[in-house]
LOBADREN-711480 format. One record per residue (C-alpha): residue number from 1; y, z negated, x negated; residue in three letters. Coordinates in steps of 0.001 Angstrom, whole numbers, plus 500000, padded with zeros to 6 digits. Last residue first. Example, Ala and Ser with C-alpha at 12.3 -4.5 7.8 and 13.67 -1.06 7.14 Angstrom:
<zakes>
<2 <498940 492860 486330> 'SER'>;
<1 <495500 492200 487700> 'ALA'>;
</zakes>
This chain:
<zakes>
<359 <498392 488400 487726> 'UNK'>;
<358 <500804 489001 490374> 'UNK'>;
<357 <500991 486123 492893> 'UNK'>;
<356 <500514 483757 489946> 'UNK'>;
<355 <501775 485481 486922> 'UNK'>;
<354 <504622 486504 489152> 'UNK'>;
<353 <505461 483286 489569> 'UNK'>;
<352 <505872 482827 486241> 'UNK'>;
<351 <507370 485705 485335> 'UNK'>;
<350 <510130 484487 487530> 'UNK'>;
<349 <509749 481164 485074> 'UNK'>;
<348 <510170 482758 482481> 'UNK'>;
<347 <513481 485051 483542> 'UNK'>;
<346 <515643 481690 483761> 'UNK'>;
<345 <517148 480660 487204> 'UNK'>;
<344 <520889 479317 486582> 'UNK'>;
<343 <522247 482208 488185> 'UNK'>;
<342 <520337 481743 491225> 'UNK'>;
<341 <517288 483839 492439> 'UNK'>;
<340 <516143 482166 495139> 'UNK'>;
<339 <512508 483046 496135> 'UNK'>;
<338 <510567 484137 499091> 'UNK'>;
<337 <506882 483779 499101> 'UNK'>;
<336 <504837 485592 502288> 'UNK'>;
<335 <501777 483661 504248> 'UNK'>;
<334 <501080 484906 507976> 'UNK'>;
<333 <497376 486073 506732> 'UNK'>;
<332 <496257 482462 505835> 'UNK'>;
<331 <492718 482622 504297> 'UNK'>;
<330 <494533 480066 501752> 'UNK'>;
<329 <497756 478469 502143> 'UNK'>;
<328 <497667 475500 501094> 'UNK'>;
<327 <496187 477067 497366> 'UNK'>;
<326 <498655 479288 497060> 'UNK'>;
<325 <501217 477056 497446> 'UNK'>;
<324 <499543 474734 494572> 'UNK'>;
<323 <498948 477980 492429> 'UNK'>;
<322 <502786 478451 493458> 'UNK'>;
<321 <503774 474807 491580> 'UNK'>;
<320 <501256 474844 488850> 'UNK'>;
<319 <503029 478264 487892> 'UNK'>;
<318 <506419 476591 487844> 'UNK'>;
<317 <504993 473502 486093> 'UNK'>;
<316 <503751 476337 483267> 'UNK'>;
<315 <507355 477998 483305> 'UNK'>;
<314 <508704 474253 482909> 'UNK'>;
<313 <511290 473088 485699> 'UNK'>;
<312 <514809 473520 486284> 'UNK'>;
<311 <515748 476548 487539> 'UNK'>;
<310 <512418 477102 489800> 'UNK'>;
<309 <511706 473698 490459> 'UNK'>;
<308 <515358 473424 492117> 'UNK'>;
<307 <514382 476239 494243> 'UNK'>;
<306 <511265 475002 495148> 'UNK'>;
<305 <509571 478282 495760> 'UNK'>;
<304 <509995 479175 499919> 'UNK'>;
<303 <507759 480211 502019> 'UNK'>;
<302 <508373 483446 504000> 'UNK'>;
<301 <506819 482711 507037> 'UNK'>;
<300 <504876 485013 509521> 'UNK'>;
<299 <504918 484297 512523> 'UNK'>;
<298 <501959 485159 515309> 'UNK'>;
<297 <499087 484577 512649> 'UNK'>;
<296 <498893 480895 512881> 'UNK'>;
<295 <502567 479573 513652> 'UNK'>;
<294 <501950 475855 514017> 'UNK'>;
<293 <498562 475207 512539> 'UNK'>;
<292 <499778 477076 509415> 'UNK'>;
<291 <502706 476242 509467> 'UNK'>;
<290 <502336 472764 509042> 'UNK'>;
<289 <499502 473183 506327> 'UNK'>;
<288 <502477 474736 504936> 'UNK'>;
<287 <504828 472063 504493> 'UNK'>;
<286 <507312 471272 506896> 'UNK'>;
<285 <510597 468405 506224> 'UNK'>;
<284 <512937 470662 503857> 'UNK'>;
<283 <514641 470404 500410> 'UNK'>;
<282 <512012 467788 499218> 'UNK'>;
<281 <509274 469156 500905> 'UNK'>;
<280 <509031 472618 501865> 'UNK'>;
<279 <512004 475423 502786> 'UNK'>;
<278 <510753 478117 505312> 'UNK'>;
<277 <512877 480840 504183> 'UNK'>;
<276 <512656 483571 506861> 'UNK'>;
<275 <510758 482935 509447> 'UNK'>;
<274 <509275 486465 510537> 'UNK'>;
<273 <508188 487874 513932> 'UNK'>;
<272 <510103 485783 516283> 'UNK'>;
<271 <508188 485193 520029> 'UNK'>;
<270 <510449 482403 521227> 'UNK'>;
<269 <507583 480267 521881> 'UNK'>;
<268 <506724 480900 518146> 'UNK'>;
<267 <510441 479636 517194> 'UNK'>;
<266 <509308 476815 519566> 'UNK'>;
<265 <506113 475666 518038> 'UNK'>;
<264 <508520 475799 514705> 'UNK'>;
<263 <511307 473836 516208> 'UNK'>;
<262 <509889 469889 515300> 'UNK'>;
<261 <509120 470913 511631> 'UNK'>;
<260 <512570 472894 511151> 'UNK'>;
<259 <514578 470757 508160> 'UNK'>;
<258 <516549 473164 506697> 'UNK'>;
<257 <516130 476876 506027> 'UNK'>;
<256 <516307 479158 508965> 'UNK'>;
<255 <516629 482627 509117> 'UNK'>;
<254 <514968 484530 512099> 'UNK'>;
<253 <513557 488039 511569> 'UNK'>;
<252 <512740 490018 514451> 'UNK'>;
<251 <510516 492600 513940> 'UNK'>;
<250 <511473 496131 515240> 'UNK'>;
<249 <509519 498333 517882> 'UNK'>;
<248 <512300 499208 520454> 'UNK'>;
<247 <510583 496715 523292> 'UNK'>;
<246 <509699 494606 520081> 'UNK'>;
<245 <513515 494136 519306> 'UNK'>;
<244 <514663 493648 523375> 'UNK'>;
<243 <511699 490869 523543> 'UNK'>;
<242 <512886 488880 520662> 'UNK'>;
<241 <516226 489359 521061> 'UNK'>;
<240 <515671 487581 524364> 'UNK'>;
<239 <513465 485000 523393> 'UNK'>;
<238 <515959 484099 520713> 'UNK'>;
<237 <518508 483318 523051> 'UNK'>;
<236 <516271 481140 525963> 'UNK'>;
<235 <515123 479180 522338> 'UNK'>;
<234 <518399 478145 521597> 'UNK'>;
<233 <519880 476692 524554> 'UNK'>;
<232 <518186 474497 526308> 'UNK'>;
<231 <514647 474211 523910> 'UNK'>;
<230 <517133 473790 520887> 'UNK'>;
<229 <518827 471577 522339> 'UNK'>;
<228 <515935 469615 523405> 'UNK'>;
<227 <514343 470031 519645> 'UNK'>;
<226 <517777 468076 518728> 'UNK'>;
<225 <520641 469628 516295> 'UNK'>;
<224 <521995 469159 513458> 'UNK'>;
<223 <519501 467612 510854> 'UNK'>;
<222 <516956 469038 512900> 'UNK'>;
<221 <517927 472119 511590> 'UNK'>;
<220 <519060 475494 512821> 'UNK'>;
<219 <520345 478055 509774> 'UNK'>;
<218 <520808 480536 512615> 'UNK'>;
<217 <521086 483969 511111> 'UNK'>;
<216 <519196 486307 513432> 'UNK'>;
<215 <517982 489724 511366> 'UNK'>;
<214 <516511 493077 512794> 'UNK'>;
<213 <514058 494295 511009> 'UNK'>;
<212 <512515 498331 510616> 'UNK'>;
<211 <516417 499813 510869> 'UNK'>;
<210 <516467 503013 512314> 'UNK'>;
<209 <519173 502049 515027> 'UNK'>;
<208 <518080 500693 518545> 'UNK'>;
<207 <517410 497773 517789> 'UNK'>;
<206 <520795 497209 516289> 'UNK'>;
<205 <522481 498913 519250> 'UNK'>;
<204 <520558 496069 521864> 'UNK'>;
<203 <520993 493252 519715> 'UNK'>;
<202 <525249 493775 519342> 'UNK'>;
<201 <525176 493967 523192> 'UNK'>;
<200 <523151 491186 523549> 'UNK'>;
<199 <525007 489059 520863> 'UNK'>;
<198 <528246 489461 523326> 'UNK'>;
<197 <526158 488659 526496> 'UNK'>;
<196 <524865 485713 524655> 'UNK'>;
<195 <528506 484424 523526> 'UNK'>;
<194 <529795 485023 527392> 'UNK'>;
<193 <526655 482529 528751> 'UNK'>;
<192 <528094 480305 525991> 'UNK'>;
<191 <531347 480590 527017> 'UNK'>;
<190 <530303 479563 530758> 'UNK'>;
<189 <528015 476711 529622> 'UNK'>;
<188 <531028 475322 527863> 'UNK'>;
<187 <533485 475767 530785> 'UNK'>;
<186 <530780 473906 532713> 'UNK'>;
<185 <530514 471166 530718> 'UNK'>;
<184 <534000 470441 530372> 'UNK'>;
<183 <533303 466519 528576> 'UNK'>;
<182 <530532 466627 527176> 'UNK'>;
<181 <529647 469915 526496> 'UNK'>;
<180 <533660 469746 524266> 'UNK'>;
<179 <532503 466560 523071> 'UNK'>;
<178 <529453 467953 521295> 'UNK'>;
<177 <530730 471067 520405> 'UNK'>;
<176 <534234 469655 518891> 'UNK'>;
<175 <531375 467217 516782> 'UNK'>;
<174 <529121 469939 516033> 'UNK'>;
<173 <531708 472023 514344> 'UNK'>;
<172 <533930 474795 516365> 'UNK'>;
<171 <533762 478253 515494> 'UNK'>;
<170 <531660 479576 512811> 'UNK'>;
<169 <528426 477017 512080> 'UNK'>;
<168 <528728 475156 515395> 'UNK'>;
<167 <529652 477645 517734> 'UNK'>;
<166 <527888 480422 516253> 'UNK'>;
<165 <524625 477913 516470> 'UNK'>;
<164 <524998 477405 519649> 'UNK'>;
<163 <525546 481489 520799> 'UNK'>;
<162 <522635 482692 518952> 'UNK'>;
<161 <523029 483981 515819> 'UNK'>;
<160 <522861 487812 515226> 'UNK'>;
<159 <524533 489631 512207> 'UNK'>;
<158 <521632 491225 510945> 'UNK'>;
<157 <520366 494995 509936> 'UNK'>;
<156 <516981 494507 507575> 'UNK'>;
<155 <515890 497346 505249> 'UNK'>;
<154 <512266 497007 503621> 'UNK'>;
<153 <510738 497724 500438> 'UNK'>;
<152 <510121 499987 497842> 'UNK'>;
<151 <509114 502927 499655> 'UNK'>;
<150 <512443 504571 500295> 'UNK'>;
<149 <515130 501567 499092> 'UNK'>;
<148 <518225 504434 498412> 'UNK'>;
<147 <517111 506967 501309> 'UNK'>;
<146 <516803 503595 503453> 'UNK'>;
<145 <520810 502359 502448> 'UNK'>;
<144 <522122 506046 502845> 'UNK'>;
<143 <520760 506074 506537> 'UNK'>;
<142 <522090 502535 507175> 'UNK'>;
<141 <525257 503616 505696> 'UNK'>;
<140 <525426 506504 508313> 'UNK'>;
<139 <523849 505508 511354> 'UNK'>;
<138 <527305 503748 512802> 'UNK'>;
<137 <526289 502901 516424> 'UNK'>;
<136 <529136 501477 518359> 'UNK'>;
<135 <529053 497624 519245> 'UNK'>;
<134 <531867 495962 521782> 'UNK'>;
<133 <534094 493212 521762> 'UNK'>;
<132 <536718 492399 523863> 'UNK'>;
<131 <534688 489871 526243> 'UNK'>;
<130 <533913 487856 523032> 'UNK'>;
<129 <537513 488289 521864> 'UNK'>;
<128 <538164 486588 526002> 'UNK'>;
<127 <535166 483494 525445> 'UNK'>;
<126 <537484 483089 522022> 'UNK'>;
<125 <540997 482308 524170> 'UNK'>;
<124 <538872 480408 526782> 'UNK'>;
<123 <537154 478099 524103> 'UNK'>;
<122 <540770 477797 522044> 'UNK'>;
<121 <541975 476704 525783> 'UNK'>;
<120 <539281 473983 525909> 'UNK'>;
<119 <540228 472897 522744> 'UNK'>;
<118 <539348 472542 518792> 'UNK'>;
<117 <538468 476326 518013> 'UNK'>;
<116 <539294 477990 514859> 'UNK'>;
<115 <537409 475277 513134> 'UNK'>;
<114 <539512 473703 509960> 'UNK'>;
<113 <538117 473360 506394> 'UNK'>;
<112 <535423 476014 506418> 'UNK'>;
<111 <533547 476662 503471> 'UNK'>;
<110 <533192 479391 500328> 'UNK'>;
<109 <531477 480504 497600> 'UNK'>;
<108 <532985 482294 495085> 'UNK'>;
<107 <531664 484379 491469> 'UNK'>;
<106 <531421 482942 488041> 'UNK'>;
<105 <528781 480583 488759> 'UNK'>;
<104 <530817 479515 491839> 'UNK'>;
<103 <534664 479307 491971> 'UNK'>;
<102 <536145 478020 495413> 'UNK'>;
<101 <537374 479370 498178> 'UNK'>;
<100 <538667 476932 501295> 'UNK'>;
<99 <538620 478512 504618> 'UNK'>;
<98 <540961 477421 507444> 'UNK'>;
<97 <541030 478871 510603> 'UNK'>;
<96 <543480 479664 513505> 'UNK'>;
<95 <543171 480960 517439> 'UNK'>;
<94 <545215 482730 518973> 'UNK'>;
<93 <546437 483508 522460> 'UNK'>;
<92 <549728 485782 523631> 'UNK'>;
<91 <547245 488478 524254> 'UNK'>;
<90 <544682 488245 521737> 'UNK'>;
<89 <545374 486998 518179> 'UNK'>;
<88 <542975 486061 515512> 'UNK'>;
<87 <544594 483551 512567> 'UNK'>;
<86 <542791 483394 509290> 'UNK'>;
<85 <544223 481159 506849> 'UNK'>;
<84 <542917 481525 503089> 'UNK'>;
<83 <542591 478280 500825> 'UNK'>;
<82 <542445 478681 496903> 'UNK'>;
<81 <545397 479217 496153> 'UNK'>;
<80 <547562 479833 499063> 'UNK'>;
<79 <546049 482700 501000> 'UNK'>;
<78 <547272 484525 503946> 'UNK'>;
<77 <544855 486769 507047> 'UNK'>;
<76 <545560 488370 510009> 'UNK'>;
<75 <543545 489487 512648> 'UNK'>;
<74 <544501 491634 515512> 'UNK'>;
<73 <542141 491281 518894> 'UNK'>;
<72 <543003 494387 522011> 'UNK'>;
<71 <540603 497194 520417> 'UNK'>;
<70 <538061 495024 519427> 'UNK'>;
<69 <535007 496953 518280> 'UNK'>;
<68 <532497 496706 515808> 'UNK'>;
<67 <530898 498981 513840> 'UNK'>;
<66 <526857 499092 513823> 'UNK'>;
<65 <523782 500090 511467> 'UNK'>;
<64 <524627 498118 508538> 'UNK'>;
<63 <522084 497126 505763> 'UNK'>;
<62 <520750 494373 504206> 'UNK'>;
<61 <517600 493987 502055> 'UNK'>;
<60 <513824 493049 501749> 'UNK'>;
<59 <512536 494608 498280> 'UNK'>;
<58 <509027 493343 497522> 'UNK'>;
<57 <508548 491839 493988> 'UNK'>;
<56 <506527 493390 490441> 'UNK'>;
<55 <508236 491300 488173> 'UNK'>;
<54 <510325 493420 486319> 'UNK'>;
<53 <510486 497008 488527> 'UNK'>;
<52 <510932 494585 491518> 'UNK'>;
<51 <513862 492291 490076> 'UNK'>;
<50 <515675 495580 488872> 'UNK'>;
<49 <515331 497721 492135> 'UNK'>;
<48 <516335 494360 494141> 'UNK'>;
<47 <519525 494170 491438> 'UNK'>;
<46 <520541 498158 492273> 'UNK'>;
<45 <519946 497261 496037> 'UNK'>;
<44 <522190 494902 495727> 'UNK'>;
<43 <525053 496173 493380> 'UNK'>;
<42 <527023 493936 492077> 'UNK'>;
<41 <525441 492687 488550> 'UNK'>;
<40 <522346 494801 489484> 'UNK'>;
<39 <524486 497643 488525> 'UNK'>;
<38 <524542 496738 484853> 'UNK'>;
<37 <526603 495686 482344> 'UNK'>;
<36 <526579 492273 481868> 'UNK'>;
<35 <522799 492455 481879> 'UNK'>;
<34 <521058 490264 484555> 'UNK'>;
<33 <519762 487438 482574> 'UNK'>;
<32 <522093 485444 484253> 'UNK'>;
<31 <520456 485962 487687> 'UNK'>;
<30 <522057 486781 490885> 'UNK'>;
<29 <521182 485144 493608> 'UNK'>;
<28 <525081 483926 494307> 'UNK'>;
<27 <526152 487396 495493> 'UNK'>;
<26 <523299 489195 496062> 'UNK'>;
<25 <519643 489210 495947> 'UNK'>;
<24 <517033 487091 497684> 'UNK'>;
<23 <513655 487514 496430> 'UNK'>;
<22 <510758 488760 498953> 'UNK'>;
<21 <507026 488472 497400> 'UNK'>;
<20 <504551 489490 500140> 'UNK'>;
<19 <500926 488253 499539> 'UNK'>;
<18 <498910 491627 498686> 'UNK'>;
<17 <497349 494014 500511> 'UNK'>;
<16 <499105 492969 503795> 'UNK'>;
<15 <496478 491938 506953> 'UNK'>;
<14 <498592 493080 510437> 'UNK'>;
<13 <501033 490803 512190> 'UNK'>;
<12 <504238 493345 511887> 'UNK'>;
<11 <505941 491392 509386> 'UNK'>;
<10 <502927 491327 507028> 'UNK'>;
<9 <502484 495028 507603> 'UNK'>;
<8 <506117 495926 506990> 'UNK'>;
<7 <505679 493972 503995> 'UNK'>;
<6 <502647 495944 502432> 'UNK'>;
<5 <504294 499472 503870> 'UNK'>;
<4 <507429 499158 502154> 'UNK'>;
<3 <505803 497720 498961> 'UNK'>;
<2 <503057 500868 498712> 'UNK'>;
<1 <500000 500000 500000> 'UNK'>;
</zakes>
């Protein structure tokens, strides 16, 4: 199987040749010993191409397939040092955002400092963008983005998240959230209902582009939120993606990389294909013998490598630590590896987990 077909049949619930290796590339996963001077040093697809032809991984990466619409919402943006304002305008509403950028292993990450909403009229100024928005089909870079990957790997179109976890991650915190329910919660049930018919739209032209996966970026934790949230108003969302990608053919990839024991019966209720980086003990609360009885061979995870093992430790202690996952996870067809590859990562101890999965 070439690497395209071996993951598509991994996400698709059929036996892969081999155990799918997916590393994340980008941004902050980019390795130091990624020459100064070559493509991989910005380039995506250029740093899955080097990864894979080193170590022998499965490309999984982004791609667009829509443009977005919002002919009556204006945006602008001002920076002062290292914190950016970002005020959206409809009408005579607007709402306003904070976003502190900071330095990173030589390139940014960033966080929010103030929500955009913080009142009920900042919910019925963002329920009207949501009504404003619309999704046009834009094959073009997706097109360009499959002739470049070809039968390396996969191409993945996100920008989904279900309507709670937008409003807790993006717009408003948990704490507005919470008290905002609370407190008005019809007018909160009401955006939320506008939120899913929003993510509908954008599900609905995704599917049907040429992607193979369709992405949902929810980062949903117990941490955060309770499994009866998640049953009220998460899993209702996923359930529809879920059944709108498979009615087109696509997998539906959920990301989710926090403590997610309690959800993962649910996440299966919800029908997702893939669970993308399933994080084990210390950094998260499931391990795989978890998985396995939870998930069986209608998900398939992609199981994190320690990511602190894998910059910190031994090459040998990083080999003990994927024989170990190997091991767990044994006559289990729904097992896939993902790994972070952070600046700090050093090349022996990919190689060393390609010894394992490779060797």
């Amino acid at each position: 199987m070439t690497a395209r077909e071996n993951l598509l049949a991994a996400f698709s619930h059929r036996t892969p040749e081999r155990i799918p290796w997916v590393p994340l590339v980008g941004g902050v996963n980019t390795p130091a010993f990624v020459p100064a001077d070559s493509p991989a040093q910005t380039d995506e697809i250029a740093l899955g191409m080097f990864l894979q032809d080193r170590f022998g991984c499965d490309l999984l990466v982004n791609g667009s397939a829509v443009r977005t619409q919002s002919p009556h919402v204006t945006v602008r943006t001002s920076r002062d040092g290292d914190l950016v304002t970002r005020t959206t305008t409809i009408g005579d509403r607007e709402l306003v955002a904070t976003e502190r950028i900071l330095p990173y292993a030589g390139r940014t990450s960033s966080h929010l400092e103030r929500y955009p909403v913080q009142t009920v009229e900042d919910m019925l100024t963002l329920a009207a963008i949501m009504d404003d928005t619309t999704f046009l089909p834009d094959p073009g870079p997706l097109a360009g983005v499959m002739q470049r990957v070809g039968n390396r790997g996969l191409v993945q179109v996100g920008g989904l998240r279900t309507p709670l976890m937008q409003l807790i991650i993006d717009y408003m915190g948990l704490e507005t959230f919470i008290g905002l329910w609370c407190d008005e919660p019809e007018r909160t049930e009401q955006l939320l209902a506008t939120m899913q018919a929003t993510q509908l739209r954008r599900c609905r032209t995704i599917a049907a582009s040429a992607c193979e996966v369709v992405g949902s970026y929810d980062d949903t934790s117990t941490q955060l939120i309770s499994p009866d949230m998640f049953r009220h108003f998460v899993l209702p969302a996923l359930s529809e993606y879920a059944a709108i990608c498979h009615a087109a053919g696509k997998c539906l990839l959920m990301h989710s990389c926090g403590h997610v024991r309690e959800f993962l019966p649910l996440y299966r209720e919800a029908a997702i294909d893939v669970h993308h980086y399933l994080a084990l003990p210390p950094v998260g609360n499931t391990t795989i013998a978890e998985a396995v009885r939870d998930y069986g061979d209608a998900v398939t995870a992609l199981v994190a490598v320690d990511p602190v093992m894998l910059e910190r430790a031994s090459a040998g202690e990083v080999k003990d630590h994927v024989r170990g996952m190997l091991d767990a996870a044994r006559g289990w067809p729904s097992f896939a590896v993902i790994t972070a590859s952070k600046p700090q990562v050093p090349e022996a101890n990919l190689a060393a987990v390609a010894a394992v999965l490779r060797g």
